[in-house]
C-alpha distance (Angstrom), angle and dihedral (degrees) to the residues before:
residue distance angle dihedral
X1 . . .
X2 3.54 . .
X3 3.76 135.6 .
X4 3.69 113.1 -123.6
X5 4.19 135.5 -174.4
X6 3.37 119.4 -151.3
X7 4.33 108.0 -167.6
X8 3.31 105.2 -168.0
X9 4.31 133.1 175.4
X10 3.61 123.5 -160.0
X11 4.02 128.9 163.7
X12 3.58 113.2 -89.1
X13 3.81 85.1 -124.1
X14 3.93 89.6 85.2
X15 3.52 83.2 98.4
X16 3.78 129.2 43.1
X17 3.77 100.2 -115.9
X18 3.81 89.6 56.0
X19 3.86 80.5 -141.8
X20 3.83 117.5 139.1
X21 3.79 106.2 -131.7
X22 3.98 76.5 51.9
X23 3.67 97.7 57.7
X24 4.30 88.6 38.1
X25 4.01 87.8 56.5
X26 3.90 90.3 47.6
X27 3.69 96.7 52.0
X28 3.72 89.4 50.9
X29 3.80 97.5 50.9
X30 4.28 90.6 39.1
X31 4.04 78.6 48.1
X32 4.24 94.3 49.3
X33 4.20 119.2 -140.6
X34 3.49 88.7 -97.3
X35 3.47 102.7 56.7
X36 3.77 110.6 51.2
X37 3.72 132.8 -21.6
X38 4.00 109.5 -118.4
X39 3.92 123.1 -143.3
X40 3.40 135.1 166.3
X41 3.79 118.4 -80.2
X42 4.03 116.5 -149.6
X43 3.79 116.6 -140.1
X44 3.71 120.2 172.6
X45 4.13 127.0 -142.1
X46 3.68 102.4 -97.7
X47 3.62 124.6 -170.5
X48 3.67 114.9 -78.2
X49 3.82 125.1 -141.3
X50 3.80 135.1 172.9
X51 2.89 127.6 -46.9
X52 3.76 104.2 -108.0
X53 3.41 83.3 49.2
X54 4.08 92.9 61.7
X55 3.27 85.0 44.8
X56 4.05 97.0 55.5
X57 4.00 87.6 41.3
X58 3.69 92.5 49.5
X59 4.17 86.7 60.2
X60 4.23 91.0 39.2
X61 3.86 85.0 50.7
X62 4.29 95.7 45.9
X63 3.84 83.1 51.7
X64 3.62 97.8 49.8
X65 3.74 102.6 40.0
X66 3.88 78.2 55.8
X67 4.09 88.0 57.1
X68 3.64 91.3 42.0
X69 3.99 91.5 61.4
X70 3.91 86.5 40.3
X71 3.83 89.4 66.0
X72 3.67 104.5 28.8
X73 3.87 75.3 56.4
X74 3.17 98.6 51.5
X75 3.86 100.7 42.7
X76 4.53 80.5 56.6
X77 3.92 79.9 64.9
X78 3.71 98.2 46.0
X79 3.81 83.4 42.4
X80 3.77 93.1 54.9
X81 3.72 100.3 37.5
X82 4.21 91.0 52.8
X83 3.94 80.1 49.5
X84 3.47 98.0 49.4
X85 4.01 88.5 -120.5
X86 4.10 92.0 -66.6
X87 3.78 98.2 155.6
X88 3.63 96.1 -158.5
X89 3.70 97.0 55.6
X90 3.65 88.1 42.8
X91 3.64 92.1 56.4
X92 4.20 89.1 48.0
X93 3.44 85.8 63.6
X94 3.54 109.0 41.5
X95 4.05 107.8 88.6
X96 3.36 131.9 137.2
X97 4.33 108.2 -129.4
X98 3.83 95.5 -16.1
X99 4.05 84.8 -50.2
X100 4.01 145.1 99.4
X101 3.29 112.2 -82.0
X102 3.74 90.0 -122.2
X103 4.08 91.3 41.9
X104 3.78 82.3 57.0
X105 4.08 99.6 52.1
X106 4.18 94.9 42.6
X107 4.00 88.2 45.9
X108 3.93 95.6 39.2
X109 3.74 120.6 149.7
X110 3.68 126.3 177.5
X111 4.07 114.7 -103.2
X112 3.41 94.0 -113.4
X113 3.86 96.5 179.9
X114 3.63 93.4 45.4
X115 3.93 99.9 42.8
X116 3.96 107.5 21.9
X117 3.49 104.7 -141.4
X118 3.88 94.5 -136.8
X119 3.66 89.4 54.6
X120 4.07 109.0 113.8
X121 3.41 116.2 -97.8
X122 4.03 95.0 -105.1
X123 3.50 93.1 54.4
X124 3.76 89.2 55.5
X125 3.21 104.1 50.5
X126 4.31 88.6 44.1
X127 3.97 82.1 60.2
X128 3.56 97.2 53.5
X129 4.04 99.9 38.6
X130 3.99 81.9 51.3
X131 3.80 93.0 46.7
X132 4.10 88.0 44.2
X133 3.98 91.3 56.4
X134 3.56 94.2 40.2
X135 3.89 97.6 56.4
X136 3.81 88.9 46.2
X137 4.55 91.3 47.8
X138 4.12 80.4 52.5
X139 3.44 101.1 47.8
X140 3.95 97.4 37.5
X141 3.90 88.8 54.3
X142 3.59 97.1 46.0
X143 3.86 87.6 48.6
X144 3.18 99.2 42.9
X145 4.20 95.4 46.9
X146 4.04 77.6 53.8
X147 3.35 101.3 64.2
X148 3.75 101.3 41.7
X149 3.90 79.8 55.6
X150 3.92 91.9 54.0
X151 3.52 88.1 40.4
X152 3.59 92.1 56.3
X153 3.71 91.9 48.3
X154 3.24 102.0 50.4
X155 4.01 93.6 49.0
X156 4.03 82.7 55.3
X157 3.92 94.0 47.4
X158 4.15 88.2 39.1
X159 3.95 84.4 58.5
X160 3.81 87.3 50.6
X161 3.70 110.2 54.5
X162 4.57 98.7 19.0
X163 3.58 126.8 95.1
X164 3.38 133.5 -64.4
X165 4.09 89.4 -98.4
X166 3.89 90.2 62.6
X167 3.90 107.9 18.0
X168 3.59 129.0 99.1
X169 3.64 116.7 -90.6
X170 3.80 98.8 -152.5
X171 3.90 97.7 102.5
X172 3.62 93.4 28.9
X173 3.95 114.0 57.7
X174 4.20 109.9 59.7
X175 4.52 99.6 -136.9
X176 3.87 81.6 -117.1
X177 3.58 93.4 74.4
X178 3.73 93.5 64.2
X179 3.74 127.9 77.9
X180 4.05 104.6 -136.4
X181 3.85 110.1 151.2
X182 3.63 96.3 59.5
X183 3.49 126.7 109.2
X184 3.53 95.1 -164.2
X185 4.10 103.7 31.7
X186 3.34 145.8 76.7
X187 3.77 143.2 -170.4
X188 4.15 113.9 -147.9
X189 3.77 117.0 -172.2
X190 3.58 113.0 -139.5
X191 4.05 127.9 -169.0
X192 3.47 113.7 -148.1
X193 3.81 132.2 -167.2
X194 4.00 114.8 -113.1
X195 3.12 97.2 -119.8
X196 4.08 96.5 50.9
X197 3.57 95.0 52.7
X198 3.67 96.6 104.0
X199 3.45 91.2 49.9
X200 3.80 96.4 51.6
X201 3.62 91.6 45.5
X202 4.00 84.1 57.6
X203 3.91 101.5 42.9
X204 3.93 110.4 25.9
X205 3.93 94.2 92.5
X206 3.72 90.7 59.8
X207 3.78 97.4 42.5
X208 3.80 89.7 98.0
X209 3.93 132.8 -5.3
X210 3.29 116.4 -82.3
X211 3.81 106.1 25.3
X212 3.91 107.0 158.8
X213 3.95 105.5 -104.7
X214 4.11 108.2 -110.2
X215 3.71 94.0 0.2
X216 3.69 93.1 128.2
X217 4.03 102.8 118.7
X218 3.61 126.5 -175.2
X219 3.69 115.8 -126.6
X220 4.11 102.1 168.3
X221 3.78 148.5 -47.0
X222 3.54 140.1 -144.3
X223 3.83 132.4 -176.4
X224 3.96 95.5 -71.9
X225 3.60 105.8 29.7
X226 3.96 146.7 23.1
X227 3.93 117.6 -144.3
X228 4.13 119.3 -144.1
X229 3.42 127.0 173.7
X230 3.61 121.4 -133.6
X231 3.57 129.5 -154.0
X232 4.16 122.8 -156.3
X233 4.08 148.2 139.1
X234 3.81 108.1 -62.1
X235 3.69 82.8 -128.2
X236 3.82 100.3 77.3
X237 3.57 100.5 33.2
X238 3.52 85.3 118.8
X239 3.49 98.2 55.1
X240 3.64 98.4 50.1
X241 3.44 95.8 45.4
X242 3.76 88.7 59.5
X243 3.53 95.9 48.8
X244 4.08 87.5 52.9
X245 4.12 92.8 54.2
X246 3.95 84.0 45.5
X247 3.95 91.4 56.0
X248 3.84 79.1 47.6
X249 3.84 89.4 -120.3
X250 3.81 120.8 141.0
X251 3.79 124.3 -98.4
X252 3.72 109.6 -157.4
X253 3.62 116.9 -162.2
X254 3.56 116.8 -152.3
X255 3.91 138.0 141.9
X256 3.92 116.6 -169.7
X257 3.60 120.0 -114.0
X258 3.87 123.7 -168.6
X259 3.85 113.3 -107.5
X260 3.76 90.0 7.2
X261 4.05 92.9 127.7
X262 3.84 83.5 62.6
X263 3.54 101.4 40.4
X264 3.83 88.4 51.1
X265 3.69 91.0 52.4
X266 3.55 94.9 54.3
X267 3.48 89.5 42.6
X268 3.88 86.2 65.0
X269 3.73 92.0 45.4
X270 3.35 102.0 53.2
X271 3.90 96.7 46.0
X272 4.11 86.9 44.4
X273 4.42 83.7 62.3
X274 3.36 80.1 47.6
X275 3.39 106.7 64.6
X276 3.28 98.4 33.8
X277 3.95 90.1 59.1
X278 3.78 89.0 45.8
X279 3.73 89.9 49.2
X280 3.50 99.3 60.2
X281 3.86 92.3 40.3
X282 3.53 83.5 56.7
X283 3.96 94.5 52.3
X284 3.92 94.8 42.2
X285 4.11 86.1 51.4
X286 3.94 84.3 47.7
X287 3.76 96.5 49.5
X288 4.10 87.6 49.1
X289 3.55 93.1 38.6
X290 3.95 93.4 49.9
X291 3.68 82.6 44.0
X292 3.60 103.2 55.4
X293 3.83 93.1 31.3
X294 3.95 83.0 68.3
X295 3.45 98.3 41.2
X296 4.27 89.6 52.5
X297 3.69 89.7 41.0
X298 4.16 93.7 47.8
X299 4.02 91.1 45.0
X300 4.13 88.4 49.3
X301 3.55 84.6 53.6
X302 3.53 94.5 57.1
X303 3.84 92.6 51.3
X304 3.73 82.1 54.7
X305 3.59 94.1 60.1
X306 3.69 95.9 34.1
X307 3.98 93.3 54.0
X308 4.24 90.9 35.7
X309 3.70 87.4 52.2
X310 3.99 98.1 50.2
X311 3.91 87.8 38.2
X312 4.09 85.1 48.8
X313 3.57 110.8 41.1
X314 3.99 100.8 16.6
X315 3.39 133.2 -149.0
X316 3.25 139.3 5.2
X317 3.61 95.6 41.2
X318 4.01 120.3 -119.8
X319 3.66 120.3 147.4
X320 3.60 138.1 114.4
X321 3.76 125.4 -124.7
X322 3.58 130.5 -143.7
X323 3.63 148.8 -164.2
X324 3.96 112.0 -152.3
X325 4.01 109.0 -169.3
X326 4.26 110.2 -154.7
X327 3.74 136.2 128.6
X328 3.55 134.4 -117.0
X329 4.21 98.0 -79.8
X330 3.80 90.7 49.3
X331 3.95 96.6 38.8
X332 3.49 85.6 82.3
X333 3.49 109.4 52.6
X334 3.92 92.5 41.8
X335 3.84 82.0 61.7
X336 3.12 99.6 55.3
X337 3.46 99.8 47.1
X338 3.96 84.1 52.1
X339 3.44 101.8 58.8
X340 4.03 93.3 40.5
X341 3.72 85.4 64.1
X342 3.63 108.7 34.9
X343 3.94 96.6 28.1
X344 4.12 77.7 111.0
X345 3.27 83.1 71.9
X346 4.06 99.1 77.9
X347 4.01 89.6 56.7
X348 3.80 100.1 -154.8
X349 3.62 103.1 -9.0
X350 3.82 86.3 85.9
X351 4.00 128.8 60.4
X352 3.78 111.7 172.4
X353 3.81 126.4 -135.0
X354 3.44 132.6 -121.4
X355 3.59 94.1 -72.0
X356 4.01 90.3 55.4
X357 4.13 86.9 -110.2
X358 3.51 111.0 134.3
X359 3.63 128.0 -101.7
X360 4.06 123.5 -162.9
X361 3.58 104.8 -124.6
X362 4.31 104.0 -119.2
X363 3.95 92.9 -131.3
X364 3.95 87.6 65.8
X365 4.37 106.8 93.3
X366 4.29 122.4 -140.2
X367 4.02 94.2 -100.2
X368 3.80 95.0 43.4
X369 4.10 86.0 61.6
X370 3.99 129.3 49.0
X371 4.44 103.0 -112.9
X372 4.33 110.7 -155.5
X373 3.70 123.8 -144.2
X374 3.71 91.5 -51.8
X375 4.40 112.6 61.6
X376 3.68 88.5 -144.5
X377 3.88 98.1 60.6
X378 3.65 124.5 79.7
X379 3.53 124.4 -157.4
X380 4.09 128.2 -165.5
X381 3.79 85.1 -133.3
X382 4.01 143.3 44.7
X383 3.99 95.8 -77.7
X384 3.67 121.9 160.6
X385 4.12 129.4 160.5
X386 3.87 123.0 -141.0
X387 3.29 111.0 -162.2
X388 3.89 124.4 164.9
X389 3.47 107.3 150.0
């Protein structure tokens, strides 16, 4: 079950004091203990502009909160691929500044040096769609340089332990099998199914013309395949190479090279130190990445609230924020109870039914009412989910 965070923003008139703590302990009891736990939820003054300019941000924000889950997303998967999908060490590395996530969200303080405060709005909200792309470039690279690495390796250690129709022949053909001071000759290597051997043994000399009578050698078998060696007229090579992939038999190509069983080894050993250094610079770009990715998406979703709030509940600001911690069974009911309370809130844009739930009146448009987690959900007050589990 799944952690969720509800940030929410009502007016601090909720209550009749109109004092904060007031409006805090009323969201937790309209909430109920056992449906979320309800903290305090810092959001700083921002810069306000006009109003058609709130209204463009609030659309520029929807869109890049939806980005920001996109690549904290997507940085999980590079997180759990790296980590072979081991759930414990994924969790071990996914915190947000050196902190639980949820340590993070109740202690959350605006990045101040990052994202001046007294910026405008705009500039903001470029800063933290350019910060969101650049975490996900980084991390996509790095990931993606990874995996031709392990690709690479494992095509090297495949050609080490397959059969003899795929494996490398360096420690497994003697350079006396092979014909190489002929002008004329040639020695092809041929893997052959088990149970075709027979059948090779009685047709390869009339595969093609001039096939060397009982040149057919053995070299080595396995559990899959048997390997001869073939010797013929350069001339036809062609032909009776054909013939061998019509039979569906193997051809191996393969031309001996002094020292090659060495070089091959070391080939293998230096690209094994290299994916193992490219691993873990993958998983300490992850653990950054997965990092920052939260940190970009969590301050875009206090611009959300900021901007919903002011396009909400006007001017002069007074409201309270919150932070309500539940999970995806509880999410539900805490809702509800929400909007039975505050559905006030929405003045006209809400009628209720017949069951005194409210409804969200049709003629009302997306950016002239506050949309949660989910786009299709309307809310009579600021309501948004986080939710990167």
């Amino acid at each position: 079950m799944s952690t969720k965070y509800l940030a929410v923003s009502v007016p601090s008139s909720i209550t009749p004091s109109g004092h904060k703590d007031d409006a805090i302990g009323a969201i937790q009891k309209v909430v109920g203990p056992g449906n979320g736990d309800v903290t305090s939820f810092h959001i700083p003054d921002f810069k306000i502009g006009t109003l058609d300019a709130l209204l463009q941000q609030s659309e520029e924000l929807s869109k890049l909160e939806g980005l920001c889950n996109s690549v904290v997303g997507k940085v999980g998967d590079t997180l759990k691929n790296v980590l072979d999908g081991d759930e414990e060490k994924i969790a071990v590395h996914k915190n947000v500044n050196d902190k639980p996530l949820e340590q993070y969200l109740r202690s959350f303080s605006w990045n101040k040096v990052k994202y001046r405060a007294d910026r405008p709005l705009s500039e903001l909200i470029d800063l933290l769609q350019k910060e969101a792309n650049s975490i996900d470039n980084d991390v996509r690279s790095k990931y993606n340089q990874y995996t031709a690495v392990r690709t690479n390796l494992q095509t090297l250690q495949r050609k080490q332990i397959g059969n003899l129709s795929t494996k490398s022949l360096v420690s497994v053909v003697p350079p006396n099998v092979l014909v190489t001071d002929s002008e004329h000759l040639e020695t092809h290597l041929v893997a052959i199914p088990n149970s075709n051997v027979k059948e090779f043994m009685r047709s390869y000399e009339t595969l093609a013309p001039m096939v060397v009578p009982r040149s057919a050698y053995f070299v080595a078998s396995d559990d899959e395949f048997t390997l001869y060696a073939v010797t013929m007229f350069r001339k036809y090579s062609h032909e009776f190479v054909h013939k061998v992939r019509e039979k569906k038999w193997v051809p191996r190509d393969y031309k001996f090279k002094e020292g090659g069983k060495e070089e091959e080894q070391k080939e293998v050993q230096r690209v094994e130190a290299e994916e193992k250094r490219v691993w873990g610079e993958t998983l300490r770009l992850g653990r950054t990445g997965w990092s920052e990715g939260v940190m970009c998406l969590v301050h875009v979703v206090v611009l959300r609230v900021f901007v919903e709030t002011v396009l909400r509940y006007g001017l002069p600001l007074d409201y309270v924020a919150v932070l309500i911690k539940t999970d995806s069974k509880r999410e539900k009911k805490a809702k509800q109870n929400l909007d039975t309370e505050y559905s006030y809130l929405a003045g006209n844009a809400f009628g209720r039914d017949s069951k005194g739930r409210p409804q969200k009146d049709e003629g009302m448009s997306g950016v002239e009412l506050a949309t949660g987690g989910d786009q299709g959900e309307y809310s009579a007050y600021v309501y948004y989910v986080i939710d990167v589990d």
